[in-house]
N, C-alpha and C positions, 0 to 999 in steps of 0.2 A: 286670626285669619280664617281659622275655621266656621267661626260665627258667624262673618261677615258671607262667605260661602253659601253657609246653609241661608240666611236671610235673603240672598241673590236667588238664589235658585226655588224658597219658598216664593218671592215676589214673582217671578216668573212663572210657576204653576198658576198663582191666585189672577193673572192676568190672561194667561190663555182661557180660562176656567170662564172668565169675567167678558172675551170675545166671541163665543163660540155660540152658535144661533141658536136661543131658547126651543126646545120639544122636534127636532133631527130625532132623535130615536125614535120617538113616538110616527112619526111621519111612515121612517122606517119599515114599523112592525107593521105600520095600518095597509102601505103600497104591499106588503109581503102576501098580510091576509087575503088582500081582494085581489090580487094574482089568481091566488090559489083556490079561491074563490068559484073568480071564470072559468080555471082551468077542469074547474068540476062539473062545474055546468057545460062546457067544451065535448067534454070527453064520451058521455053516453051517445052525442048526436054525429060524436066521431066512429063510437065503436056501429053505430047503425050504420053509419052511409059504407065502412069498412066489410061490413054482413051481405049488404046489397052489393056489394060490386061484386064479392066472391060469387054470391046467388048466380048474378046474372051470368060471369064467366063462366058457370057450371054447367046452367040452364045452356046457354050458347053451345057450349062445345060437346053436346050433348044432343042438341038439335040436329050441329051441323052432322057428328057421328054416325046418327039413320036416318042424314037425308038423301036426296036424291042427288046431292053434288057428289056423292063418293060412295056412288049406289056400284057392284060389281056388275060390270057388261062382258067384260070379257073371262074367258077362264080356262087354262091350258093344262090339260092334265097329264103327264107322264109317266113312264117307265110300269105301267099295265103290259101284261100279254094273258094269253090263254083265252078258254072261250068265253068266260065270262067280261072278258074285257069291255065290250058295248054297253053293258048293263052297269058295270060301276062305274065308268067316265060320265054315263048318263046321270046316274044316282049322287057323282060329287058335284057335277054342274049343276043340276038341279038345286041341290044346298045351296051351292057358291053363289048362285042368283040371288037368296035371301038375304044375301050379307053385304056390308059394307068392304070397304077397305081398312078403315080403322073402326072397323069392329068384327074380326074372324072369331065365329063360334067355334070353336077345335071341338067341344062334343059333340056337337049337328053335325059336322065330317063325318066325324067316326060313326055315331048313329047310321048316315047312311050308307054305310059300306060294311055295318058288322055283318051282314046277311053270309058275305064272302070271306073264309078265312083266309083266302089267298092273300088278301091284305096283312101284314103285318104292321105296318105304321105309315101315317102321313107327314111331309113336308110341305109346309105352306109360306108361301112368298107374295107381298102384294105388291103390284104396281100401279100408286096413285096418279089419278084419282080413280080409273074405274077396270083396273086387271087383276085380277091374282092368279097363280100360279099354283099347279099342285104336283108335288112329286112322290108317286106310290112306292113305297117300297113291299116287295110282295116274299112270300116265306118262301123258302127256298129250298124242295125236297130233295132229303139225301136216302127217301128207300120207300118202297112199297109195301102193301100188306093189301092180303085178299080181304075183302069185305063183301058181304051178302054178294059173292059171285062176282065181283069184277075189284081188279087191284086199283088202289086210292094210293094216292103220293102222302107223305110222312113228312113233318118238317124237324126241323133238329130238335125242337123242344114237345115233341109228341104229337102237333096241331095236325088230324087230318086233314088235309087239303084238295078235298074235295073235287075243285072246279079246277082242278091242276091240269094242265095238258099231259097225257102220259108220255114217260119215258123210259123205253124199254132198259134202259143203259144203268136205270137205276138198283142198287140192291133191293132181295124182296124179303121179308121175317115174317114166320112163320106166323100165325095167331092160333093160339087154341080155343077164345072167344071171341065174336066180333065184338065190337065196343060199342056201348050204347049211346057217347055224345058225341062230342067231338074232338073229342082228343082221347090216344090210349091210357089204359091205364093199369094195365097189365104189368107186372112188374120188369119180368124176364124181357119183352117187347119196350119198355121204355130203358132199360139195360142197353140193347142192341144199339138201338135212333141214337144211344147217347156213342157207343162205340164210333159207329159211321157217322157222328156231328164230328167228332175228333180225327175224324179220317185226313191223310192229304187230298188236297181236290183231286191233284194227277191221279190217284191211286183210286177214288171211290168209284169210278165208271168201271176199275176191273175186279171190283167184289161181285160174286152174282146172287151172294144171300148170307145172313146172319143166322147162325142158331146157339141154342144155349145147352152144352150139352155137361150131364155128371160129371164125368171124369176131365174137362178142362176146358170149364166153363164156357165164357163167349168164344165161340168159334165163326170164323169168317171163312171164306169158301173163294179163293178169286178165279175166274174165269181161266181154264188153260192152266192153272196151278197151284198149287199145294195150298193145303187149310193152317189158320194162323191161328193159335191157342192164347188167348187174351186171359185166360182164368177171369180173376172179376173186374169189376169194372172202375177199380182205381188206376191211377198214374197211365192213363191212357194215351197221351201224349207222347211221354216215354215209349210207350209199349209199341205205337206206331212208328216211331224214330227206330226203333231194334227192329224192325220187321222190314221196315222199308232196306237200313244196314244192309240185312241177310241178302234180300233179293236182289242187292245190286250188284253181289260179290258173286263172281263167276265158281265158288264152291258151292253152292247151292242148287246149282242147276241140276235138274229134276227129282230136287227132295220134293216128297208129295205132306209133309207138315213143315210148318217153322213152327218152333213153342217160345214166346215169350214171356209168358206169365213173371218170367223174373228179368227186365228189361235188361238188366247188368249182368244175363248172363243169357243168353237169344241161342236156341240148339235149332239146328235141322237135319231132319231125319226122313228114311225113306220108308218108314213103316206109319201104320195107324196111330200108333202111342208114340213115348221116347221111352219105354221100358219093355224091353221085351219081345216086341212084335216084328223088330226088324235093323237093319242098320243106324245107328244115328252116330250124330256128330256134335259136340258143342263148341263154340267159340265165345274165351274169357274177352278176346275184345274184338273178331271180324265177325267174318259169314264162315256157315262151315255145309259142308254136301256130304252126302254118304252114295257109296257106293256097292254092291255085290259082289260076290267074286263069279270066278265063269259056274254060269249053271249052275249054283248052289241055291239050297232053299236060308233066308235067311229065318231061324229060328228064333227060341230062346236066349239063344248064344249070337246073335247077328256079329257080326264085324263091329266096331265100335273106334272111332278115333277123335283125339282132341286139339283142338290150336289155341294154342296160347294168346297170339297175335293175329292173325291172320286166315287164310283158307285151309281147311284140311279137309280130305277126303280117304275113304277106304277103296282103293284105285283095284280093280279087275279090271280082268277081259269078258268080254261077252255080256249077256243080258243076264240078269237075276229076277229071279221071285221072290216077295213080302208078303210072307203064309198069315200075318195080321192083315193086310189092305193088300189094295191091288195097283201097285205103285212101281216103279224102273226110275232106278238111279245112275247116273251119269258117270263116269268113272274117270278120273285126275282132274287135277286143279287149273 
């Protein structure tokens, strides 16, 4: 049976073998080659025409970019003031006419308005096809300093600001040299600008000057009351958050210093120093005031008390003398 199996089934091979259309393979390979053939000759006149057509999208949008369909006609410039104002809205429009809409030179901006430091940076918005829009943002001085005989406005990061409109309301720091560019460069003067950058806005209109002195470093001066001891010029943040503290806290009234050189622990006192010269008071977490007693001189030995939490004071009657400064302290809490 098995014989007869293998004999079936050889018969059937030798017969499909014996149906099957002479040189199919061959045909095969030959349709494959000449495919691949075309596909060769195809393909450089494909990668060409594929070259051109980027070309031309290029060249096009390229044209269209500096032409005249989306040439700037109009141009709005905002948020300028001071006297220089006419001259740089002049100076950007004038730019802005050379430019497209989609295509803003941001260095030709800036080129022409570096003449003026008021400028600190531009905002540019277009609206197609023929507007754009400019929005000035200008430095924003937080103090003055005398220069060659007339006071210049100060921006927070040292930029004199020249073309600034004055403002009396502003702090003024001292200079021991004028500055020869434009911007300070003075150590102790760029210390202060950075003090008053960190200032609260509420609070910097009632500074009326910065100085740097030995004994407890940046000293601030506010208008109508007492000088605020910053030492140097770290955690300045801090240091205005304790000072502001002090002066909100009805113990402090008419201390003529607050010292916070050490923000975590803010003293107000009614003498020149906290050591020495007169009354003082510290507070571990309020405000604190010092006070005189009737008609005494406060010496070496002043009065001296402390709050743990809150206000304290060294409470008289009458008015006192601070044989260091020339200061009157308010008396109870």
């Amino acid at each position: 049976m098995r014989a007869t199996r293998a004999r079936r089934d050889s018969a059937r091979r030798e017969g499909a073998t014996a149906t099957r259309p002479p040189g199919r393979g061959r045909e095969r390979r030959e349709r494959g080659v000449g495919n691949h053939s075309r596909l060769r000759r195809i393909r450089p006149w494909l990668l060409a025409g594929l070259a051109a057509l980027a070309a031309l999208l290029v060249g096009g949008w390229l044209w269209v970019r500096d032409s005249s369909l989306v040439a700037v006609e109009r141009v709005t410039v905002t948020g300028i003031s001071g006297p220089d104002a006419p001259q740089i809205r002049y100076a950007l429009t004038t730019a802005a006419r050379d430019m497209t809409t989609l295509d803003v030179r941001m260095n030709a901006l800036r080129s022409a308005v570096a003449p003026y430091p008021v400028v600190k940076r531009l905002e540019v918005s277009t609206q197609f096809p023929h507007g754009m829009r400019i929005h000035v943002i200008q430095e924003v001085p937080v103090a003055t300093v005398l220069v060659d005989g007339r006071l210049v406005a100060v921006a927070s990061d040292g930029t004199l600001v020249r073309d600034a409109a004055q403002d009396a309301s502003l702090p003024t720091i001292p200079l021991r040299t004028a500055p020869g560019g434009s911007r300070l460069t003075d150590p102790q003067a760029l210390a202060a600008v950075a003090l008053l950058a960190a200032a609260p806005y509420q609070l910097l209109a009632h500074v009326s000057r910065v100085t740097s002195v030995a004994s407890h470093g940046l000293v601030a001066q506010l208008r109508d009351g007492p000088s605020i001891y910053f030492g140097d010029s770290s955690r300045l943040a801090e240091k205005w958050d304790a000072a502001t503290q002090v002066l909100a806290d009805a113990g402090s009234a008419g201390a003529s210093y607050i010292d916070v050189t050490d923000p975590q622990r803010p003293a107000a006192g009614g003498g020149s120093s906290a050591a020495g010269d007169g009354a003082a008071s510290t507070a571990g977490g309020g405000a604190a005031g010092a006070a005189g007693g009737g008609g005494s001189s406060a010496a070496g030995d002043g009065a001296a008390s402390t709050a743990g939490g809150g206000a304290a004071s060294a409470a008289g009657g009458g008015g006192s003398s601070a044989t260091g400064g020339a200061a009157s302290a308010t008396g109870g809490a």
